[in-house]
N, C-alpha and C positions, 0 to 999 in steps of 0.2 A: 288739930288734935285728932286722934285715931280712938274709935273706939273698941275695947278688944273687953270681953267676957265683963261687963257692964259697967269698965271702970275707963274712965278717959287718959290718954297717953299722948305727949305730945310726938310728932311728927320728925320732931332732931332725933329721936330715940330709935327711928325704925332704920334699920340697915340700908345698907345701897349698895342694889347689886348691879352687877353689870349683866348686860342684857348676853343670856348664853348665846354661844355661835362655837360650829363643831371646827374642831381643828382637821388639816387634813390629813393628819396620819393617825387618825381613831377610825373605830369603826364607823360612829355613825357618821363623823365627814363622809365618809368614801361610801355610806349607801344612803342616807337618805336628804342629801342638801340639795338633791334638782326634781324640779316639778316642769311640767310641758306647761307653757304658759301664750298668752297671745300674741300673735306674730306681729311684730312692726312693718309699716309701709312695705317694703319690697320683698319681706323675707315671708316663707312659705313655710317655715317652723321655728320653735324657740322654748329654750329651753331655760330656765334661770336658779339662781343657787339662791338660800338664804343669804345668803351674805355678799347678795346682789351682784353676782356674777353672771353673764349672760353667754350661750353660744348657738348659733342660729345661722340657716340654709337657705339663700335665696338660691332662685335661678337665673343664667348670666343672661345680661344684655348687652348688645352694641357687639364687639370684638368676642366675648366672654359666650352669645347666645350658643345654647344648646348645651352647654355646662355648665355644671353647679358652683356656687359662692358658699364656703361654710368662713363664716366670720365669730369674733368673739371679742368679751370684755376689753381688753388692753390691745385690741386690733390689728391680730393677729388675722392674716386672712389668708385662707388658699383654695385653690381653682381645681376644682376635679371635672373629669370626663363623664359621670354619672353620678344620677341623686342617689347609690345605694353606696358608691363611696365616698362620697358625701357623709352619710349617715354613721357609717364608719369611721371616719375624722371626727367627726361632731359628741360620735359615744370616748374617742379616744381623748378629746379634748378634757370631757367631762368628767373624768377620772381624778 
């Protein structure tokens, strides 16, 4: 039971809504769904959507050292020459 302006209501009676999440062809999809968030194990930045999408820069190792890793949600990955383009993929991902 929910109480609303001192009279008791039951529960079946309150709506259900779905939890919002921006689509991406509004506005606010396309400005405000990525926030900088904590880097995982090898990656050196990260960035994540509400609606739990991720894309994030490590730096190469083994064959890959001295260039960048910008990786993402459905695992997509690609190998640049520098972390500024790098940064540039990663902003372009996030679009």
């Amino acid at each position: 039971m929910a109480r609303r302006s001192g009279t008791f209501k039951p529960d079946d009676d309150e709506p259900r809504l779905e939890p919002l999440r921006p689509r991406h062809d509004t506005w606010s999809g396309r400005v405000i769904r990525w926030h900088a968030a904590t880097p995982k194990r090898d990656e050196s930045v990260r960035w994540e959507s509400i609606d739990g999408r991720w894309v994030a820069i490590a730096l190469g190792e083994g064959d890959d050292i001295g260039r960048a890793i910008v990786s993402e949600t459905s695992g997509r990955r690609a190998v640049v020459d520098s972390y500024e383009e790098a940064l540039i993929v990663a902003e372009s991902w996030r679009k």
